[in-house]
C-alpha positions, 0 to 999 in steps of 0.5 A: 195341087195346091199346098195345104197350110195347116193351122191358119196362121200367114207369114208376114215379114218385117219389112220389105225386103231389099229395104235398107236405113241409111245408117245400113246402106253406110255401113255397108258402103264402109265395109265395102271401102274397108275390104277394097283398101285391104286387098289393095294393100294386100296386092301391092306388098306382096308377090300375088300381084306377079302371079295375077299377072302370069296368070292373065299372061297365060290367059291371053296365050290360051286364048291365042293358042284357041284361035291358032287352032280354030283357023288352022282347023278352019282353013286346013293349014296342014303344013305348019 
């Protein structure tokens, strides 16, 4: 069943959508620089960057650990 629409009126919108000047298309771009600039700056004068760093660590340990125990389930490694 279709939707009734009461009252006969349509929606039109103003633009197309996904339609930007180029005036918002630089603004855009500007608040994009602006935010990558603070959280560089935020990264290199502070000890978030060494908890990035342990946390990629222990990233790759899980992901090797995974692995470990995919082949050892794989290939029956019962003596380690």
């Amino acid at each position: 069943m279709s939707p009734k629409t009461s009252g006969g009126g349509s929606y039109s919108p103003t633009r197309r959508p996904a339609t930007f000047t180029i005036e918002e298309m630089q603004a855009i771009a500007e608040l994009n620089t602006k935010q990558a600039n603070d959280f560089f700056a935020l990264f290199d004068r502070s000890s978030i960057k060494w908890v990035i760093y342990a946390a990629g660590t222990a990233a790759v340990l899980d992901i090797v650990h995974t692995v470990f125990l995919a082949a050892r389930f794989i290939f029956r490694f019962d003596h380690f």
